[in-house]
C-alpha positions in Angstrom: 82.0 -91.3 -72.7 84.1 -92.6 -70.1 82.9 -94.7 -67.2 84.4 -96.9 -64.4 84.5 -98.1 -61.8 87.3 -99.0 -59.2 86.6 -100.7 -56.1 89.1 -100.2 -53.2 89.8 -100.2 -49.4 88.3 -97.0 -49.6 85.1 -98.2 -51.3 83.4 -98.2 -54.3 84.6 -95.0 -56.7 82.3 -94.5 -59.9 83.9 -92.3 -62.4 81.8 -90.6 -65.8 84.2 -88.7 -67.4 82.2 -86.6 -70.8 83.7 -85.7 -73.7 83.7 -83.1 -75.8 81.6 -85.0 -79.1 78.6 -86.4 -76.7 75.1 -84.5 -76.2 75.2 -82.1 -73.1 72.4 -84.5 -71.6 74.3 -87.1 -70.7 76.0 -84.8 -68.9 73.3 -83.1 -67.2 71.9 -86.9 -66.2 75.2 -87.9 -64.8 74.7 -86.5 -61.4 71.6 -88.4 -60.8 72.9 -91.5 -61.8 76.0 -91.0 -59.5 73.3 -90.4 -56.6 71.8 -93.3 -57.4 75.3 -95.3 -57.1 76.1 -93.4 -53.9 72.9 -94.3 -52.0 73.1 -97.8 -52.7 77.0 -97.9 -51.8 75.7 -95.6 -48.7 73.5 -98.3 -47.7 75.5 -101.3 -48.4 78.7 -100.3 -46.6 77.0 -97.8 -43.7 79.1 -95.3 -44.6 78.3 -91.6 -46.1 78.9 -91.8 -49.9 79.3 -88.2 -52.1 78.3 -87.4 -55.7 81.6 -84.6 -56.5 82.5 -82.9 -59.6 85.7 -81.7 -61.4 85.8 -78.8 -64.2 88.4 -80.1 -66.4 87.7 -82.4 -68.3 83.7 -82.3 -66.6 83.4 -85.3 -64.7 81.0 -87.0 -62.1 82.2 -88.8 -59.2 79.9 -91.1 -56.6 82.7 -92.0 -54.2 82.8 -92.5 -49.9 82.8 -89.1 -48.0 86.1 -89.7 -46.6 87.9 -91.0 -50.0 91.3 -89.6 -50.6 90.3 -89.3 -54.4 88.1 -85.5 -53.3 90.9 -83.6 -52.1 93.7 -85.8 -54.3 91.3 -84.6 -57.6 90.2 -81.6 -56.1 86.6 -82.4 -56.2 83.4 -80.1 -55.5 81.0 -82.1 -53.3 77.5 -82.0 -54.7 75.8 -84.0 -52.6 76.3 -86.0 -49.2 74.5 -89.7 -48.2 73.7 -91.1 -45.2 73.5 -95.3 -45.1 69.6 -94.1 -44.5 69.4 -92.7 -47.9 69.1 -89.0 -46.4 70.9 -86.5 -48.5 73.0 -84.2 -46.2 73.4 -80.8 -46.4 76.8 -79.4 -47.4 78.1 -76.7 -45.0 78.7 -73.1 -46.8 82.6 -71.7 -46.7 81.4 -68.4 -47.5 78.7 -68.7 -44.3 80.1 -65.3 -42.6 78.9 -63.3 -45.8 75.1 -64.1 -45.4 72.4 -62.4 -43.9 70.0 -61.3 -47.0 69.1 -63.5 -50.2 71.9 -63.1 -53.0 72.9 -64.2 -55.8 77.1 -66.1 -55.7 79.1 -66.1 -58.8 81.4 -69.2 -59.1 83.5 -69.9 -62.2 86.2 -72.3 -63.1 89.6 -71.1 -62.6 92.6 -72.2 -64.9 93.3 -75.3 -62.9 89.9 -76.6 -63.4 88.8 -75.9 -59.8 86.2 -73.3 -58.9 86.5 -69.8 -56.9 84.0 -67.6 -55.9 84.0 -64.1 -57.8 81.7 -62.3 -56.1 77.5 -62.1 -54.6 74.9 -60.4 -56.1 71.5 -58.5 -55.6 70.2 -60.5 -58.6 70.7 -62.9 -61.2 70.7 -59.8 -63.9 73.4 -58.3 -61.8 75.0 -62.0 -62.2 74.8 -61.8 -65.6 76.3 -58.7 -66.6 79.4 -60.3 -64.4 79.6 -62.8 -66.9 79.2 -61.1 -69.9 81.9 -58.4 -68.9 84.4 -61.7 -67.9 83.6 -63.3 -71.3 84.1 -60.1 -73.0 81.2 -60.8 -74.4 79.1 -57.3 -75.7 76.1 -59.1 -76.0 73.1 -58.5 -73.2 71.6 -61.1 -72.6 72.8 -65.0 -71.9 71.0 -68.2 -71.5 71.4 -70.3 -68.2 71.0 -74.2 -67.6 69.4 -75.7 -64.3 69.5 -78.7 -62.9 66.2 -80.9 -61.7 66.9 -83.7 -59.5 63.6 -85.6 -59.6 64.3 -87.9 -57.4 65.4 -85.8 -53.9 64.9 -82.6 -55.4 63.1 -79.5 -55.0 61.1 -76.8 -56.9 63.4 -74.5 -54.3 66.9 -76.8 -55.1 66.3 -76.2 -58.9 65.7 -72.9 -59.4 68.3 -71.8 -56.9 71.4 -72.6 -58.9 71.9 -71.7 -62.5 74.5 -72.7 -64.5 76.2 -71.3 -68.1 79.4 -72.0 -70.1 81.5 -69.5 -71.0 82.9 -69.4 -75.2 83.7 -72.7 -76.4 82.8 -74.0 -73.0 86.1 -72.9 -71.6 85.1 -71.7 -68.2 82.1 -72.5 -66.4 79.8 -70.2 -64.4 77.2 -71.3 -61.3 75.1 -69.0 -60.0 73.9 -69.9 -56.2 70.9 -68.1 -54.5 72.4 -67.8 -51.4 70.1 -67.0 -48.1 72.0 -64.5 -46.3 74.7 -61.6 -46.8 76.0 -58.8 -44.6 78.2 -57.8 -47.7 77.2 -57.4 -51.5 80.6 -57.6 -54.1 78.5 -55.5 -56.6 
């Protein structure tokens, strides 16, 4: 386990990088810890602070919104701060595609970063995605979600669904996503 913590003109930047021989929960804790850093800094310095992730190797950032470090990394915004303590909502690039409830398929590409593969009419639908991209013959997978206990919601948690793909070399999220006017599969 790798953590730091660099302090700049930019602001405070708190790093957790996991490796490979740790338990998965120290993982799955990091982003609440990283909230925890980025409300305080939020309130401290008045400006918004974001928890971000990378793929490759997984790591957890708590860093200002408007830090070079997100689009140097290429990080994936998580969650947004206000100096109030108010978690923002992050805006959707795919918003054109909604209209009905679905199901978005993100994975990891080869450069760590993630794409969107396609939406859904259900998480089985989803699922058989995976399976097909893992060449997997198998029917039936297990997901992970994430409970935030602090901000979160019954809604939040069951809403996006994670797995990793064989020897956790890609990673799949699966996002209920409120509205679609088009359906990949």
């Amino acid at each position: 386990m790798t953590i730091s913590t660099i302090t700049s003109p930019h602001g405070v930047h708190w790093q957790y990088e996991h490796c490979v021989d740790e338990p998965q929960e120290t993982l799955d804790m990091a982003p609440s810890i990283a909230a925890t850093i980025a409300i305080d800094e939020a309130q401290k310095t008045g400006k918004n602070y974001v928890v971000a992730s990378s793929a490759q190797p997984p790591t957890i950032h708590a860093l200002a919104s408007d830090h070079p470090a997100i689009a140097d990394l290429g990080l994936t915004i998580m969650y947004e701060f206000t100096p109030r303590g108010e978690r923002v909502g992050q805006p959707n690039p795919f918003k054109e595609l909604m209209e009905n409830g679905v199901w978005e398929l993100r994975m990891t590409d080869t450069a760590g970063g993630w794409v969107t593969e396609g939406a859904y009419e259900s998480v089985v639908a989803a699922g058989k995605r995976i399976l097909k991209l893992e060449n997997d013959p198998g029917s039936a997978l297990f997901f992970k979600f994430h409970v935030e206990t602090k901000w979160g919601s019954d809604e939040e948690a069951f809403s996006y669904l994670q797995f990793a793909g064989k020897n956790a070399s890609r990673l799949y999220g699966v996002k209920r996503v409120k509205r679609v006017t088009r359906v990949t599969h």
